[in-house]
C-alpha positions in Angstrom: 3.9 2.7 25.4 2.5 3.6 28.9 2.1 1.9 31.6 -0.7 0.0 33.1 -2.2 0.6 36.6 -1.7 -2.0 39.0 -5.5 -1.1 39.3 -6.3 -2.5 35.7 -4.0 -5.8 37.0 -6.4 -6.2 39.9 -9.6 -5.9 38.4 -9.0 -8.2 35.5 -7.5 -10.6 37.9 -10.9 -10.4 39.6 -13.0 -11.7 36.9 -10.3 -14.4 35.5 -6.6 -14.6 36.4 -6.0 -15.4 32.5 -7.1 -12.0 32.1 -4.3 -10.7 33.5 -2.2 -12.5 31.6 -2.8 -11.3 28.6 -3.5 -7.2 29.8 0.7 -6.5 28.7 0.0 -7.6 25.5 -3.5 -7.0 24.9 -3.8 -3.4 26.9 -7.5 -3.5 27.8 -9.6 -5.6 29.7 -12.0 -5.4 26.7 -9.2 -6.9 24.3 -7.8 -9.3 26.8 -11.9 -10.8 27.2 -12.2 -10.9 23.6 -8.9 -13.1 23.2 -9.3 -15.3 25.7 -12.7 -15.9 24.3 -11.0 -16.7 20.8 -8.2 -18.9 22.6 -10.5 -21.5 24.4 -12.5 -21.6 21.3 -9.4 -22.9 19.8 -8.8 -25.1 22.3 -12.2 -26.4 22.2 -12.5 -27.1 19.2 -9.3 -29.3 18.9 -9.7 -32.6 18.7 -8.4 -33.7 21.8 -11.0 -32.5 23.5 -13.5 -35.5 21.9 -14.2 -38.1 24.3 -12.2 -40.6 22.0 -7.8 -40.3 22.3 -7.4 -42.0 19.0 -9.5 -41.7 16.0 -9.3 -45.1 13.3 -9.1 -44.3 10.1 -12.6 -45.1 8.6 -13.4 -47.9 5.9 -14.0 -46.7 2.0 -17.6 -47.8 2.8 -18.7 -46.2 5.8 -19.0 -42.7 4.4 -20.5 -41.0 7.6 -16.6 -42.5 9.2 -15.2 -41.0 6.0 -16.3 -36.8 6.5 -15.9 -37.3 10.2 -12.3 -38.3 9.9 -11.6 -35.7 7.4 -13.0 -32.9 9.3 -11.0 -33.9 12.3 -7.9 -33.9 10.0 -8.2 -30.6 8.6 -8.9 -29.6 12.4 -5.7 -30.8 13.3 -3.8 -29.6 10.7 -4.9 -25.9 11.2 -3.6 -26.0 14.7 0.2 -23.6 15.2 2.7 -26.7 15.8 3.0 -26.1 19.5 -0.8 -27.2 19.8 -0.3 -29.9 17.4 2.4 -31.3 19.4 -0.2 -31.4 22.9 -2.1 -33.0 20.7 -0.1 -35.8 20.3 1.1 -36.7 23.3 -2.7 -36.4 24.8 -0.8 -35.5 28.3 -2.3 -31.6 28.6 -5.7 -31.1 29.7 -7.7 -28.4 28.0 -7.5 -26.0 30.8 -4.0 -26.5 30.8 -3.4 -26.1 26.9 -5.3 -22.4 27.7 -3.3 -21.5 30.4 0.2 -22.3 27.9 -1.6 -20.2 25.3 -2.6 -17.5 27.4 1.2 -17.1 28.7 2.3 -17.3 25.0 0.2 -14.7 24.3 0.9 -12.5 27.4 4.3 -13.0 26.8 4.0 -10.9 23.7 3.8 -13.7 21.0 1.6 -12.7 18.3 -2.6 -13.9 18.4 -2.0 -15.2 14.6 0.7 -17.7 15.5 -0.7 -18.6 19.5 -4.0 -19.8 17.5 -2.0 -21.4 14.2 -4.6 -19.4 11.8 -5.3 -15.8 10.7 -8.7 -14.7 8.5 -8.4 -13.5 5.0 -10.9 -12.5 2.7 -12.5 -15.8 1.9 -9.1 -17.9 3.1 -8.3 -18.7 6.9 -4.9 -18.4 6.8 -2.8 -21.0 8.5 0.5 -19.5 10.2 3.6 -20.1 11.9 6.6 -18.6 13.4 9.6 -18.3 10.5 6.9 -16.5 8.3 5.3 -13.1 8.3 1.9 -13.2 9.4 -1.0 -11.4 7.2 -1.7 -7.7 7.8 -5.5 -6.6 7.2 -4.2 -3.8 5.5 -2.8 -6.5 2.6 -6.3 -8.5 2.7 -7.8 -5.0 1.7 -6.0 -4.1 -1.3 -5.9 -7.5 -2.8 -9.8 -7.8 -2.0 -9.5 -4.3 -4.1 -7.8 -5.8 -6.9 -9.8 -8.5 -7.5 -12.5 -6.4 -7.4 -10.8 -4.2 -9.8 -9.7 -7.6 -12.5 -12.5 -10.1 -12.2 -15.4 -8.0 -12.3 -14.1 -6.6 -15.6 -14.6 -8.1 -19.2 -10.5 -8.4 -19.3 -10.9 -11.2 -16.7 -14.7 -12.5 -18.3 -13.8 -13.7 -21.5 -11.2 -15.6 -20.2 -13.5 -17.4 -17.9 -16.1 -17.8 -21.0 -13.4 -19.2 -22.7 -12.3 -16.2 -25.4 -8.9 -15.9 -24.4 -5.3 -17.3 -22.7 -5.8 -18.2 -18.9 -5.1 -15.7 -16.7 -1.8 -15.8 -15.2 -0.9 -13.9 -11.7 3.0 -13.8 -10.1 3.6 -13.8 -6.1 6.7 -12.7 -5.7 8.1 -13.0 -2.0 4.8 -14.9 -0.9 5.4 -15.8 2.1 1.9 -17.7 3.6 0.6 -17.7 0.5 -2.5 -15.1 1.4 -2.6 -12.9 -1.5 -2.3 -15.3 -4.4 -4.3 -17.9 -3.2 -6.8 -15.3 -2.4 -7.0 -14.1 -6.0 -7.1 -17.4 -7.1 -10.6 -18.1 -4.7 -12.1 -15.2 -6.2 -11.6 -16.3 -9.4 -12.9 -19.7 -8.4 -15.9 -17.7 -7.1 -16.9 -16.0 -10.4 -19.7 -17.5 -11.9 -20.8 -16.2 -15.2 -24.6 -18.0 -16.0 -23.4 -20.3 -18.3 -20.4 -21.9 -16.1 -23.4 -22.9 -13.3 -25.3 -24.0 -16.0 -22.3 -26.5 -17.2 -21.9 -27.7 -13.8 -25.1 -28.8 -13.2 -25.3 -30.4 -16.0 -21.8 -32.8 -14.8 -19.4 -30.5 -17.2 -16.1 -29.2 -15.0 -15.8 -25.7 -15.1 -12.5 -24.1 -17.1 -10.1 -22.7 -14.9 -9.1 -19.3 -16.1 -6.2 -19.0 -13.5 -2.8 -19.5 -13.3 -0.9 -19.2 -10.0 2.9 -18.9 -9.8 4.5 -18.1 -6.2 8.4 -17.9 -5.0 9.8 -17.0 -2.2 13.2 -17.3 -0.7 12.0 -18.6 2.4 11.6 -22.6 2.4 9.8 -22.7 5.5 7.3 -19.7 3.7 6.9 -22.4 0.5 5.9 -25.4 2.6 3.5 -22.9 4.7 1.9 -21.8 1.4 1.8 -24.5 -0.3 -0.2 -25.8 3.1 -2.5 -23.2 2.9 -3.2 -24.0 -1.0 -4.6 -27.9 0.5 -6.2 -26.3 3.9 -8.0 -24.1 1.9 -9.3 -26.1 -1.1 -9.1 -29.5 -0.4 -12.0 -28.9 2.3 -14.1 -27.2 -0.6 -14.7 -24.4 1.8 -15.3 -21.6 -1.2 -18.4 -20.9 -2.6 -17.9 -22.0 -6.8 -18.7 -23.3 -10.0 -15.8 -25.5 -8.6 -17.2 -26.4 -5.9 -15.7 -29.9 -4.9 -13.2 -30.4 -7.6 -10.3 -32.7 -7.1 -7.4 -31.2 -5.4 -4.9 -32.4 -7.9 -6.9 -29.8 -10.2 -5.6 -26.9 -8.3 -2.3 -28.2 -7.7 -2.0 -27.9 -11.4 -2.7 -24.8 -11.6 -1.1 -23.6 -8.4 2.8 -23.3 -7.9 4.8 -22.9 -5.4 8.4 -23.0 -5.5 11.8 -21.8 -3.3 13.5 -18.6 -5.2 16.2 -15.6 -5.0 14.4 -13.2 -7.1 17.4 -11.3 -7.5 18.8 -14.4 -9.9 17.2 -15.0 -13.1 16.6 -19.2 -13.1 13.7 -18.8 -11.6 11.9 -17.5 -14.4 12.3 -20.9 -16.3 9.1 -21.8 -14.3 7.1 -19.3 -16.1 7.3 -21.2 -19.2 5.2 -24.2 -18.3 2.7 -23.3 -20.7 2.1 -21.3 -23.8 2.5 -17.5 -23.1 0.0 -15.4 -24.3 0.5 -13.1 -26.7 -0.4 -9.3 -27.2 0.3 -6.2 -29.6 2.5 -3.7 -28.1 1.6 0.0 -29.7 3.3 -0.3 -33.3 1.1 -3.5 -33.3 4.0 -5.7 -33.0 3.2 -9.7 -31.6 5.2 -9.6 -28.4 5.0 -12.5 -25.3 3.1 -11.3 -22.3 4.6 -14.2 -19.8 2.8 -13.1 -17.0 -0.8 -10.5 -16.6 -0.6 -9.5 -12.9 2.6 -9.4 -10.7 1.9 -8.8 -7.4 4.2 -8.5 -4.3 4.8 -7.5 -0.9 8.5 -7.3 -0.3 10.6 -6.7 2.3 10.5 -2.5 2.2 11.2 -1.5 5.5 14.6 0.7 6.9 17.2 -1.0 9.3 16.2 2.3 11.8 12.2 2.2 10.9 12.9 -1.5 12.2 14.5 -0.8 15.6 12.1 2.5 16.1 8.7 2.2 14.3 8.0 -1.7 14.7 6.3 -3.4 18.1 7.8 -5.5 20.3 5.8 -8.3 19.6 6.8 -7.7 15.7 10.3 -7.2 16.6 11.0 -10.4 18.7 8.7 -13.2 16.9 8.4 -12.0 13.1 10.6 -13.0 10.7 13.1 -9.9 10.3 13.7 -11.2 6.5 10.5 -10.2 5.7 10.6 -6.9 6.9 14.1 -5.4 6.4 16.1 -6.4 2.7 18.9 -8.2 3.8 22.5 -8.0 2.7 22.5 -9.2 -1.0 25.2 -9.7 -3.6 26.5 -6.3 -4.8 26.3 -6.8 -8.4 22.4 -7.3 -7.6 21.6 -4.0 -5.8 20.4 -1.0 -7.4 23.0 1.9 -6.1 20.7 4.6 -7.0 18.1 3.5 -4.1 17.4 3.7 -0.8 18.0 0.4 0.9 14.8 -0.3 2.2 13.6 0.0 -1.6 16.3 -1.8 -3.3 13.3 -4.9 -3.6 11.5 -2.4 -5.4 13.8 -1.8 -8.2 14.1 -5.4 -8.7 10.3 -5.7 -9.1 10.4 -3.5 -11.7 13.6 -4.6 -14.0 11.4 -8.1 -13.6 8.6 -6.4 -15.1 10.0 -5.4 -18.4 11.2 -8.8 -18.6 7.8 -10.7 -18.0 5.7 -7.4 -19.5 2.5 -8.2 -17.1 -0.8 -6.4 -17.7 -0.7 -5.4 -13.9 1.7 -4.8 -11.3 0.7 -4.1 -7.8 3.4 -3.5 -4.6 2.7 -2.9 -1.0 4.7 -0.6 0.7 5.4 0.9 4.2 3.6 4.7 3.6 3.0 7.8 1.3 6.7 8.4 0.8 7.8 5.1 -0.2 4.9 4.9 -2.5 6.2 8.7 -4.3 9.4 6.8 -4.7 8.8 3.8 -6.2 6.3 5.8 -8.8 8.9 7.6 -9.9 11.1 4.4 -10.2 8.3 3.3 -12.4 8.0 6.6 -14.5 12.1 6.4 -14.9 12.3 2.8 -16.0 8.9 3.8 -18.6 11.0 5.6 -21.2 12.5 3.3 -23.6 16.6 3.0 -23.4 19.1 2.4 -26.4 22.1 0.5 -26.0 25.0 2.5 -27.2 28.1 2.3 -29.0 31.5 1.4 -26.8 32.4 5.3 -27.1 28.6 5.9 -25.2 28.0 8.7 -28.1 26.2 6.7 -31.0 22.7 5.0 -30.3 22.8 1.9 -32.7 19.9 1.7 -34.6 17.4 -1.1 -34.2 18.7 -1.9 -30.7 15.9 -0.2 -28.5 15.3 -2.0 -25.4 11.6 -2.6 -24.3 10.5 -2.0 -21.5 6.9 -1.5 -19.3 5.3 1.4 -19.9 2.5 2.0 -17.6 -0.6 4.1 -18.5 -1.9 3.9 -15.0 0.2 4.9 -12.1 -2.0 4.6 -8.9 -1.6 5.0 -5.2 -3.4 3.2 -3.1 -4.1 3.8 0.9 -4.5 1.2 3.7 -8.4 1.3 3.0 -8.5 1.3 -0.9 -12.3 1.0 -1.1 -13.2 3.7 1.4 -13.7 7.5 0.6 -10.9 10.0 1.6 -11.3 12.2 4.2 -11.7 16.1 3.6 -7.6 16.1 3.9 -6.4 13.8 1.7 -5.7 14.1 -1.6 -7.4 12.6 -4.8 -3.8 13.5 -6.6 -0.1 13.6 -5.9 2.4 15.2 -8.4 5.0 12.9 -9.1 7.8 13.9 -11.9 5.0 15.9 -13.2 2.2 13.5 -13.5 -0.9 13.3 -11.8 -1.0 10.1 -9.8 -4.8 9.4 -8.0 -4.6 8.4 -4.6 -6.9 5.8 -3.9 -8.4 5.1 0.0 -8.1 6.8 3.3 -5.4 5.7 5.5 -1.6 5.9 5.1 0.2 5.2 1.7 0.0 1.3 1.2 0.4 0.2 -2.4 1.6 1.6 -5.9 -0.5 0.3 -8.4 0.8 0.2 -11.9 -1.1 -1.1 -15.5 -0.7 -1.1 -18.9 -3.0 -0.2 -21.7 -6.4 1.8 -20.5 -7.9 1.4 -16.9 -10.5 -1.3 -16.2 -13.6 -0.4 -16.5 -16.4 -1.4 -13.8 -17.8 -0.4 -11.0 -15.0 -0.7 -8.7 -13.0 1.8 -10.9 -13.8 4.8 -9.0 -13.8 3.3 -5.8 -12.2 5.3 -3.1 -11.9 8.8 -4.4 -14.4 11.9 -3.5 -15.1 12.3 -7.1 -15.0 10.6 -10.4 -11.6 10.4 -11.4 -12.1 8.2 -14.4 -14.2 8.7 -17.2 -15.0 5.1 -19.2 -11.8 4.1 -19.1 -9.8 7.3 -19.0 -8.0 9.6 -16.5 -9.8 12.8 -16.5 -6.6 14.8 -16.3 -5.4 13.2 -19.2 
């Protein structure tokens, strides 16, 4: 990274010595205006800064008391804990509280956990230090998929009713973000006759189910905070509008979990599974429909060379590199940064979901894991002790996925004139979805949804109803 010109220094010192501050971290005196704006915003609209110190808690009568106090509780508890803390004590003037900011800030310390709170898609995000903060490349492809799976009649006739509750997986969820964000849109779809029902008093059906581990017990409580910041204040436009909270708490989990161990799983089974016929029309148990994750995937070296500062001193490195993990639980045939990967997909032939969607760190990692997914399509036998004789009957099932996608960090944009449409991968064509680096592997069963989303992101109609052209 080069170096700034004591020039740059004196100028923004000039205008506002905050300014300078924050140019080692921000770079520009364009960037470092537009934060400082953002930081005294936050600390403005703290609630400190009212002309009260202590706020009583209102009387069940006085309902005007009532929405005042809970607004100024949800303010407070979207603040990052070092602000809470000021907060308390009363002690720091505002001016001060943005001076200790900005030096956070200039310090390196990422924006997301200086201001306790990060945007995404309809959610604001709360975060904190001990848990990897959102990327806008992961709002855009779960924005994608829900675009993809709730504007499509496989998601429709549950919502109207016609079929099992949808069920979606979070596996190493850290914050929260893309679960709860699929659960909001879901919230947010609003067939005709669900508005109708609530205006007539009638609750509307939920047609979700949301199920998130990670191994991180800090990341649970941080989610499972993000799960009451985010729809206890009714904030999202829906048929739902204003339910009780205990509604989505039943339908929302979040629990503490080494995916590489099996127990988890039990948690699954909270309700009836639904049920599908596999292609000899068999009744098999579909205990999940989408399984969604964004593991840890990247290299001990791509850690120490490819990551910023800022990532590399405040992020949680648990999150980003695959730790050390019991032998017997590692895939030898990997690389290690994609060892997560392999797991992901052993626990997809187990739960058999409709969907399975994985961020990754770029084009080659993606290639990888699609041919991990191609390998572990083709059924396998268990054989005889003398590994010549397949016994008969004893054909293990596993996922076989139809659709094979890649997806780019911009999955609804269209590709420039040099990227691909189509990788080769172990002979198949794979679309690539997007402009931007290699971001997600996108994996289905059965036929493609059909909507108009489906063709999103390529130079050219790729899909024909619900079919691959190529195929």
């Amino acid at each position: 990274m080069p170096r700034l010109a004591p020039s740059v220094f004196r100028r923004a010192g000039r205008i506002s010595p905050h300014l300078a501050t924050l140019l080692p971290s921000c770079r520009t005196i364009e960037s470092a205006q537009t934060e400082l704006r953002w930081i005294r915003r936050h600390v403005l609209d703290s609630p400190w800064s009212q002309s009260k110190p202590h706020v009583n808690v209102p009387s069940p009568g006085n309902q005007d008391q009532a929405r005042l106090h809970r607004a100024r509780v949800g303010a407070r508890q979207k603040l990052s804990p070092d602000t809470r803390s000021h907060v308390r004590s009363r002690r720091v003037a505002p001016e001060d509280l943005v001076a200790r900011l900005v030096a956070r800030r200039g310090a390196g310390e990422p924006l997301q956990y200086v201001l306790g709170t990060q945007p995404f898609g309809d959610l604001e995000i709360l975060c904190e230090k001990g848990v990897l903060i959102p990327r806008p490349e992961t709002e855009a492809w779960a924005s994608m998929l829900a675009d993809l799976v709730l504007s499509s009649p496989f998601y429709r006739a549950r919502v109207e009713g016609k079929g099992e509750e949808l069920r979606i997986l979070d596996l190493c969820s850290g914050t929260g973000c893309i679960g709860l964000s699929l659960y909001a849109r879901g919230m947010a779809f609003s067939p005709a006759e669900a508005v109708k029902g609530v205006a007539q008093g009638r609750r509307h059906r939920s047609a979700l189910r949301l199920f998130g581990f990670d191994v991180e017990s800090r990341a649970v409580r941080l989610a499972r905070r993000n799960m009451l910041h985010n729809f206890r204040q009714s904030r999202l436009p829906s048929p739902n509008h204003g339910s009780a909270i205990e509604e989505v708490e039943s339908a929302v989990t979040f629990r503490q979990a080494d995916i590489f161990t099996d127990e988890w799983m039990a948690n699954l089974d909270d309700a009836k599974s639904p049920g599908y016929k596999d292609r000899d029309n068999q009744d098999q148990s579909r205990r999940i429909d989408i399984l969604v994750s964004n593991p840890p995937y990247i290299s001990q070296r791509g850690f120490e060379v490819d990551t910023g500062r800022s990532v590399r001193n405040y992020e949680p490195k648990i999150a980003l590199v695959p730790s050390s993990l019991p032998s017997q639980a590692v895939d030898k045939t990997c690389a290690p940064e994609d060892i997560f990967y392999a797991r992901l997909l052993d626990i997809a032939n187990v739960l058999r979901p409709r969907i399975a969607v994985f961020e990754v760190g770029d084009m080659r990692q993606a290639i990888r894991v699609v041919e991990m997914a191609i390998a572990r399509s083709t059924p396998r036998h268990h054989l005889d002790p003398d590994k010549s004789q397949k016994r008969d009957g004893d054909e293990q099932t596993v996922a076989r996925w139809d659709v094979l996608e890649i997806w780019r960090d911009w999955p609804d944009c269209q590709p420039s004139d040099t990227e691909n449409d189509v990788v080769l991968v172990c002979g198949r064509e794979v679309p690539v979805r997007g402009s931007g680096h290699g971001r997600v592997v996108f994996l289905a069963e059965g036929q493609m949804m059909w909507n108009r989303f489906t063709n999103r992101g390529f130079r050219r109609r790729l899909y024909a109803g619900s079919s691959f052209l190529s195929e």
